[in-house]
MMTF fields as JSON, N, C-alpha, C and O atoms, coordinates in Angstrom:
{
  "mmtfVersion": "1.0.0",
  "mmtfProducer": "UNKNOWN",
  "numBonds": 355,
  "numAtoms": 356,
  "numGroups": 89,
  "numChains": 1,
  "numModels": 1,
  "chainsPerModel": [1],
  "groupsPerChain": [89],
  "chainIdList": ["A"],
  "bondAtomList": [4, 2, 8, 6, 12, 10, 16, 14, 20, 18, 24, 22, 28, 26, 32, 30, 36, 34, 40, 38, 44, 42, 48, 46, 52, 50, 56, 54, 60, 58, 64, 62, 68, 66, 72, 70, 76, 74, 80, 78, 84, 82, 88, 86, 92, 90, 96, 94, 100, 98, 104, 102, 108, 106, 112, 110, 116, 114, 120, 118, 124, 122, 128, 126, 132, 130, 136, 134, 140, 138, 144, 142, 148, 146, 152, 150, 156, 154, 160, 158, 164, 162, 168, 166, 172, 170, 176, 174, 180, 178, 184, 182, 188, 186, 192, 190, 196, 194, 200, 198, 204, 202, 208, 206, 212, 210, 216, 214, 220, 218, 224, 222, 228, 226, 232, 230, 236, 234, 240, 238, 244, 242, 248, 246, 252, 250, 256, 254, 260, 258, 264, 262, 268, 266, 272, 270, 276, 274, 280, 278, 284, 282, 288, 286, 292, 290, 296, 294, 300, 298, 304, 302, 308, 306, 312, 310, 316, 314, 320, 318, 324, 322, 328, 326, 332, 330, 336, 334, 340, 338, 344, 342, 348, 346, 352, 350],
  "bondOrderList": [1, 1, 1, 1, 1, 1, 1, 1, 1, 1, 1, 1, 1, 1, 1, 1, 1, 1, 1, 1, 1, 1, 1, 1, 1, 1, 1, 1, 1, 1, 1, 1, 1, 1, 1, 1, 1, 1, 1, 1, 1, 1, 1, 1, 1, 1, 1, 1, 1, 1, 1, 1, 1, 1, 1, 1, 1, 1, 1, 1, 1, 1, 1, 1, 1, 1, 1, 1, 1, 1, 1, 1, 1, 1, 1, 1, 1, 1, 1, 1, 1, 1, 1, 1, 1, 1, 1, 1],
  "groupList": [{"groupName": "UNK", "atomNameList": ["N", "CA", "C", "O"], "elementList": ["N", "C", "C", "O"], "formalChargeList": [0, 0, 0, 0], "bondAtomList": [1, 0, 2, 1, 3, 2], "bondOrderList": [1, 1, 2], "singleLetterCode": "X", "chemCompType": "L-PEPTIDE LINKING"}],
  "groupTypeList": [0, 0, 0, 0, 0, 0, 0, 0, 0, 0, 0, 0, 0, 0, 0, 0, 0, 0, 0, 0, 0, 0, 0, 0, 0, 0, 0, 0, 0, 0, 0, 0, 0, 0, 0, 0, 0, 0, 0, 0, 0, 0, 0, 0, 0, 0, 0, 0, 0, 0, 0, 0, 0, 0, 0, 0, 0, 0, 0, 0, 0, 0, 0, 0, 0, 0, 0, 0, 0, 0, 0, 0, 0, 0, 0, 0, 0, 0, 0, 0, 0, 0, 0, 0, 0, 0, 0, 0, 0],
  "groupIdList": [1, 2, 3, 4, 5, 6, 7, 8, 9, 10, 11, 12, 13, 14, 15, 16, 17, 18, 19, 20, 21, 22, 23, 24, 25, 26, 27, 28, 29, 30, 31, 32, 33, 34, 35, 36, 37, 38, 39, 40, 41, 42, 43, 44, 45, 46, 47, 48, 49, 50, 51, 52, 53, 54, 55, 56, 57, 58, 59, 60, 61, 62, 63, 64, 65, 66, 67, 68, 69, 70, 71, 72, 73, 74, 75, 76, 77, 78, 79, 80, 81, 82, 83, 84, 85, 86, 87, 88, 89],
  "secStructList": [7, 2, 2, 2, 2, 2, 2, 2, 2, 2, 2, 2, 2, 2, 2, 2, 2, 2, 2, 2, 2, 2, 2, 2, 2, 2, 7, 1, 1, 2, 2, 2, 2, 2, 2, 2, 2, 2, 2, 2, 2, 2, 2, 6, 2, 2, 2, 2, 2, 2, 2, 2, 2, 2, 2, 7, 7, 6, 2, 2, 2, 2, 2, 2, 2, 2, 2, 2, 2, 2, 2, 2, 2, 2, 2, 2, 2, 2, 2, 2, 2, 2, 2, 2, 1, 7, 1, 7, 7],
  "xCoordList": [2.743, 3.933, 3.599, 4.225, 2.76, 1.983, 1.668, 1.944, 0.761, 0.193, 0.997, 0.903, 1.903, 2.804, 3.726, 4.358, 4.078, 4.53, 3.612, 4.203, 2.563, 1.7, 1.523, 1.264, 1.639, 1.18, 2.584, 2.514, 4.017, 4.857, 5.529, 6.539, 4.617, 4.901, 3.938, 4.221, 2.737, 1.427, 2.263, 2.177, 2.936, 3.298, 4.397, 4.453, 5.212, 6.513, 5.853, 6.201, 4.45, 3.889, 2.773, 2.3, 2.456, 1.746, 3.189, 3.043, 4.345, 5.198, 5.615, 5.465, 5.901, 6.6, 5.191, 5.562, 3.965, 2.966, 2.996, 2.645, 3.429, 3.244, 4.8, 4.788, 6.033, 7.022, 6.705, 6.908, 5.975, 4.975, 4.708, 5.366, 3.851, 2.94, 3.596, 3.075, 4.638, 5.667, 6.185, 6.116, 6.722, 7.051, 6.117, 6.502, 4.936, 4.428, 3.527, 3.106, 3.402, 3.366, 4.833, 4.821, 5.966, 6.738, 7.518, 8.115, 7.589, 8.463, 8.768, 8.034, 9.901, 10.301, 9.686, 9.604, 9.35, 9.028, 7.937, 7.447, 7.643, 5.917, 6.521, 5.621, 7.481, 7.757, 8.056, 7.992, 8.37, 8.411, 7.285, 7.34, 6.447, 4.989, 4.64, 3.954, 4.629, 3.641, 4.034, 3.329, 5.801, 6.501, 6.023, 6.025, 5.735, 5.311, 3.785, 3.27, 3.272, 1.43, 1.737, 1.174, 2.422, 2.355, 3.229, 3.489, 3.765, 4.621, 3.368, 3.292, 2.523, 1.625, 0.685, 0.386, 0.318, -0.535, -0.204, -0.972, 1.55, 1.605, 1.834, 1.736, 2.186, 2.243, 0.794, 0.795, -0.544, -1.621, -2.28, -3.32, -1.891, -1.982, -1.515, -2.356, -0.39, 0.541, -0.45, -0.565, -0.91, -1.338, -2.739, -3.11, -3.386, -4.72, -4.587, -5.406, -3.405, -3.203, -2.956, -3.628, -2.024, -1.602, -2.954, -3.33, -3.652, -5.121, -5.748, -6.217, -5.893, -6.578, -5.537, -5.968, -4.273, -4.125, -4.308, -4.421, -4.349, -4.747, -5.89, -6.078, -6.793, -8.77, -8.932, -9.953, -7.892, -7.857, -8.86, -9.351, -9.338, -10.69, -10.356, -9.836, -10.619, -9.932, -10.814, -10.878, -11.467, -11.824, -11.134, -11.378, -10.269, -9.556, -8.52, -7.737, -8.338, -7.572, -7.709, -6.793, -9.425, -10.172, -10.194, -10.427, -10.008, -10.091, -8.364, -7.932, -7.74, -6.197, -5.758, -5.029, -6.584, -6.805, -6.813, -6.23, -8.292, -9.096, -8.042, -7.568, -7.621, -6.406, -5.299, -4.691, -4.694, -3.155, -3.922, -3.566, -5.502, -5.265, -5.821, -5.103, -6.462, -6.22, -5.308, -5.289, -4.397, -3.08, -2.287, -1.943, -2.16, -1.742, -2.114, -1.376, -3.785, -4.199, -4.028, -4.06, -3.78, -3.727, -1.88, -1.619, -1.053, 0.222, 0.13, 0.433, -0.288, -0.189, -1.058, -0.528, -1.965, -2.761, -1.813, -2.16, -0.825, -0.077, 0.605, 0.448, 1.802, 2.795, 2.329, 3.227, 1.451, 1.023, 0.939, 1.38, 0.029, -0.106, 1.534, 1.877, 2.314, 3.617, 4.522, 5.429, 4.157, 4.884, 3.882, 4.355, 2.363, 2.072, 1.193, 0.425, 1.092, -0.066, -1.459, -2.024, -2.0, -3.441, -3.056, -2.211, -4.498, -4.941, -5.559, -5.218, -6.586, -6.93, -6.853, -6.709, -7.072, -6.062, -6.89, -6.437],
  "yCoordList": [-25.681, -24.884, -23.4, -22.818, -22.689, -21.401, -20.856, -19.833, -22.243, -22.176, -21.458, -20.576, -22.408, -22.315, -21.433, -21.134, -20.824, -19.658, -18.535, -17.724, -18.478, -16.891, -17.123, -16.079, -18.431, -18.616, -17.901, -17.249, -18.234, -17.526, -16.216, -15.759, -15.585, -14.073, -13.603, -12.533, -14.008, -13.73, -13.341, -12.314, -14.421, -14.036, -12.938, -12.34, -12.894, -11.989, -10.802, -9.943, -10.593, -9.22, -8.771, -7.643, -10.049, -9.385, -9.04, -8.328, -9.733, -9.749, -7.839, -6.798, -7.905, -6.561, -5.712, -5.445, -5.297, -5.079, -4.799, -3.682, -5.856, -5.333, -4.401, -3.417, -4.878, -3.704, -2.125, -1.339, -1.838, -1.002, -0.371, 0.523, -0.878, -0.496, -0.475, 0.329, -1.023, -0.937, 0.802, 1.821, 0.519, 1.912, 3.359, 4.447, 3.095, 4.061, 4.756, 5.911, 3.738, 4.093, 4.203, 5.008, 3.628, 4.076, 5.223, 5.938, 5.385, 6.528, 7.536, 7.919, 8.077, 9.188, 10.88, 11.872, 10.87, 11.825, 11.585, 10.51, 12.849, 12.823, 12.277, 11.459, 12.017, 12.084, 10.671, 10.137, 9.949, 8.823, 7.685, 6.62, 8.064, 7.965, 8.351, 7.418, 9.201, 9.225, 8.095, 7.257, 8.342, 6.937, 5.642, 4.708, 5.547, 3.941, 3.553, 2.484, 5.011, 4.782, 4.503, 3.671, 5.144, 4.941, 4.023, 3.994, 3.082, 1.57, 0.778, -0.329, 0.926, 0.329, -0.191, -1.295, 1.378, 0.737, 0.31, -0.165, 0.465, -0.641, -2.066, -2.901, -2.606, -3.389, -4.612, -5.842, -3.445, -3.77, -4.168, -4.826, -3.912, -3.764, -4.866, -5.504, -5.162, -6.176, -7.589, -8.648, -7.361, -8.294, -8.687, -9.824, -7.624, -7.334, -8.114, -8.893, -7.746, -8.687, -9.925, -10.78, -10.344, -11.86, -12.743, -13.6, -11.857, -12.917, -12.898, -14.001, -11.893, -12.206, -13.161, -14.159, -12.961, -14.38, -15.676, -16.592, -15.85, -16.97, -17.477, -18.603, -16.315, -16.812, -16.708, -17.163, -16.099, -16.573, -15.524, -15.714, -14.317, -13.455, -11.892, -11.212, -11.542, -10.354, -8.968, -7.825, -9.524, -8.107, -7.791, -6.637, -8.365, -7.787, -6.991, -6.419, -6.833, -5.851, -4.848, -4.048, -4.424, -3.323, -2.784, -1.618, -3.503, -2.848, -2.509, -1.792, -3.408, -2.511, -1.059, -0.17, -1.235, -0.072, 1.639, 2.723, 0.628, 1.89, 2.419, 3.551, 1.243, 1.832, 2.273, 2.776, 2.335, 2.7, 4.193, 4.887, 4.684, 6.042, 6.65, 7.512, 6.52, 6.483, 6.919, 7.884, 6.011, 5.995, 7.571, 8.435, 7.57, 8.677, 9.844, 10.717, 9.821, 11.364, 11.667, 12.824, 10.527, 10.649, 11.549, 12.58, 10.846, 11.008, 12.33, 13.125, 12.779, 14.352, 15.231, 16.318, 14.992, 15.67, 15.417, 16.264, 14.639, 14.439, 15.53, 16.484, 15.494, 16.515, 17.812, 18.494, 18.19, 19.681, 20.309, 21.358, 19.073, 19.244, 19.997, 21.159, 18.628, 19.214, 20.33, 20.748, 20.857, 21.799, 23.088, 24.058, 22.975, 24.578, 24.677, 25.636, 23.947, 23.883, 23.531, 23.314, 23.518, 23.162, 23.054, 23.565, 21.603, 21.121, 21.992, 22.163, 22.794, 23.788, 24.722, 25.077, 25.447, 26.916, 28.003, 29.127],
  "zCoordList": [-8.45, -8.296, -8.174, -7.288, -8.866, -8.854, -7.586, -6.961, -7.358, -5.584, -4.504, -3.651, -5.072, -3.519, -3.732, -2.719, -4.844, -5.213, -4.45, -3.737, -4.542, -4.899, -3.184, -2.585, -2.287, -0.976, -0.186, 0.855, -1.049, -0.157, -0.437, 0.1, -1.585, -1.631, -1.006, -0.468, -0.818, -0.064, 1.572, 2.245, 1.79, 3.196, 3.721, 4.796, 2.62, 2.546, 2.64, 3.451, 1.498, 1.746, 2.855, 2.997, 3.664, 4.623, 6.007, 7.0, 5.647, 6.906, 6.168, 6.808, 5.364, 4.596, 5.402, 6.545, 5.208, 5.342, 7.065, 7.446, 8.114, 9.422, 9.736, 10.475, 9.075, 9.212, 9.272, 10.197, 7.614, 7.261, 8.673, 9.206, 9.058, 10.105, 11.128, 11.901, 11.631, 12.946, 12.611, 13.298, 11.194, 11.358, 11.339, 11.768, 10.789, 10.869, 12.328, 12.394, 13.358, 14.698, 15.419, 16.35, 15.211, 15.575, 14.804, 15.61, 14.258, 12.845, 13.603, 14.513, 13.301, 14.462, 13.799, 14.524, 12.453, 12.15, 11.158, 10.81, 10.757, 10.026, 8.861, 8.667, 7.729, 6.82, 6.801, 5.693, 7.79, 7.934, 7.918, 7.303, 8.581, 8.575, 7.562, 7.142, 6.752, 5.253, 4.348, 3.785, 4.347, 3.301, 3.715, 2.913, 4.547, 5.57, 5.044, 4.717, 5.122, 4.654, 2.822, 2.109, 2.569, 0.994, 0.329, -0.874, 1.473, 1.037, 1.727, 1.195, 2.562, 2.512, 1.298, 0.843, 0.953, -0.348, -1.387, -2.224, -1.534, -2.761, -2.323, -3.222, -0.833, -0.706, -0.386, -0.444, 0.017, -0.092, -1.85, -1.858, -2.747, -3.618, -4.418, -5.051, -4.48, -4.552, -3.961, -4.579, -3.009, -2.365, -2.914, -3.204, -2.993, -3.787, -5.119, -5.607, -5.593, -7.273, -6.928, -7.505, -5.991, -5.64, -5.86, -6.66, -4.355, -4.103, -5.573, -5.855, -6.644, -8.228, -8.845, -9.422, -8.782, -9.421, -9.004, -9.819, -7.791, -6.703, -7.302, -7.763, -7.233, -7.494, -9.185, -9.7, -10.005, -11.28, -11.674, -12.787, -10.935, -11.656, -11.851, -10.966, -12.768, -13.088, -12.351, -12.804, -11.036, -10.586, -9.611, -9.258, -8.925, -8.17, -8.949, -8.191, -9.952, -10.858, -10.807, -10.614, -11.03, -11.015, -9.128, -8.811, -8.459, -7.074, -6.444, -5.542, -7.42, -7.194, -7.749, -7.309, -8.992, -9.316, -8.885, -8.85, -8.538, -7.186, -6.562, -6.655, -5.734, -4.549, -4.959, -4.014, -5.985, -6.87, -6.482, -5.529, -7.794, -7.0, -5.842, -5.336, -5.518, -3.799, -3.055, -2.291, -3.365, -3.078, -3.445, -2.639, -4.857, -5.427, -4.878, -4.419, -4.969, -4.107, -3.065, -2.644, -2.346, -0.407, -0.361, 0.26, -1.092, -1.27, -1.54, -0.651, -2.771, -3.196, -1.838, -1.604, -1.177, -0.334, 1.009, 1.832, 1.52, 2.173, 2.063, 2.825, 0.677, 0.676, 0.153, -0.342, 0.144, 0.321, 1.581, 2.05, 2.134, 3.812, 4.181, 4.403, 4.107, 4.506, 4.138, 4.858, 2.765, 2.168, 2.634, 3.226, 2.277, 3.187, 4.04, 3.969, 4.833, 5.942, 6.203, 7.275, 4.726, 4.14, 3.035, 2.301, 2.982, 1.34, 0.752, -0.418, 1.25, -0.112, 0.496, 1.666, -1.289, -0.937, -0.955, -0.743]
}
């Protein structure tokens, strides 16, 4: 029952996952495209945990991790970009 649980959120989040990506080549503006990259990585992420509960091993935990901040810094280095023109100052 687990299985086939974790097999059809697996798919919801890779279908969620190419929306993602529809919009972020199509997105009509930059701001659109950043939100799109950074619903990506939680939805990569999400997915990242699925497949560890799937394989039952707790290192894919540690590599969702990784990407949560990743994630975070790309986001903050994003909206600086947008608020003053350059990341460093």
């Amino acid at each position: 029952m687990l299985e086939m649980t974790v097999m059809i959120v697996g798919v919801m989040l890779c279908i969620a996952l190419v929306l993602n990506l529809w919009r972020l080549i199509i997105g009509p503006d930059i701001v659109d495209r950043i939100l799109a990259l950074d619903t990506m990585y939680i939805n990569s992420i999400a997915l990242i945990l699925l497949y560890g509960i799937y394989n039952q091993t707790p290192l894919y935990f540690e590599a969702a991790l990784l990407i949560a901040m990743l994630g975070f810094v790309s986001s903050v280095a994003f909206g600086k970009y947008l608020l003053r023109g350059d990341i460093i100052e």
